[in-house]
Steps between C-alpha positions, in 0.01 A plus 500: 500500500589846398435686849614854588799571674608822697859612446547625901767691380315709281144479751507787721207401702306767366148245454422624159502173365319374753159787457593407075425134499197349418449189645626630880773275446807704675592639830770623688596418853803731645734292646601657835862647469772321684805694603726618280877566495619851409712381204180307318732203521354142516790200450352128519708213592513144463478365839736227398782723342513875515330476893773231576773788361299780658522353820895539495471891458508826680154517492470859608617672216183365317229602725397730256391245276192284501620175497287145530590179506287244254506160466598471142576781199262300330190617752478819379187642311522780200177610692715558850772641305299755283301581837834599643647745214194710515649675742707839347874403473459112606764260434500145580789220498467149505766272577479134426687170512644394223267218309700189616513606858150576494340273814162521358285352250440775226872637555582850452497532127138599535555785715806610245159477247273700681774773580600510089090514425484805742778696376345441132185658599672754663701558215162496287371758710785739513517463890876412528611132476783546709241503844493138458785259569576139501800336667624169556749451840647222681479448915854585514477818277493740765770775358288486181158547671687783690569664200185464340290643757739773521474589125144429506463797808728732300293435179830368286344244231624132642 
């Protein structure tokens, strides 16, 4: 089936579409609005890699940034993602295992996917690819996390 879709990064809540359909079909819940860091900087990590690594750092020189630990790169949804970069100046980085470390079924390659798809549409749109990365790290990676998340605060391209 053919069914409508809302680009949420081009929906500005404004419930036009919603008074313009015929059938009733649409609506629009706001979602309340979690904290937010200062920097607009979201990083997701593997629980089994980049976590393991993060765990080694300094922690406190990335307060700042709005990090969260998920179970697998390949649990993220474009929906989630596109939710987050609505917000003016949003970035988000997500760092992976690589494929043949992956401890779970789908693997990471999926998330690598979604994260390509995203930055296509955001290319599309003219809304800056570049707010969207994929990265794939090992447990005992923790200089390169380091310098990731540092470059990724300072806005320097990975």
């Amino acid at each position: 089936l053919d069914a409508m879709k809302i680009n949420e990064l081009a929906c500005y809540g404004c419930d036009a579409c919603i008074s313009h359909c015929p059938a009733d079909a649409i609506s629009y819940v706001e979602e309340e609005s979690k904290e937010t860091n200062d920097l607009n900087l979201k990083v997701l990590m593997c629980e089994n890699s980049a976590d393991t690594a993060f765990e080694k750092l300094d922690k406190s020189q990335f307060k700042d940034l709005d990090i969260e630990k998920i179970p697998c790169a390949s649990s993220i949804k474009k929906d989630e993602i596109f939710t987050y970069l609505r917000k003016e100046d949003s970035r988000l980085l997500v760092l992976g295992c690589f494929e043949e470390s992956c401890k779970h079924l789908t693997g990471d390659g999926r998330g690598e996917r979604i994260v390509n798809e995203v930055k296509e549409t955001l290319s599309d749109l003219e809304l800056g690819e570049d707010r969207v990365r994929f990265e794939r790290l090992s447990p005992r990676m923790e200089e390169d996390l380091n310098d990731f998340l540092l470059r990724w605060k300072e806005g320097v391209n990975l």
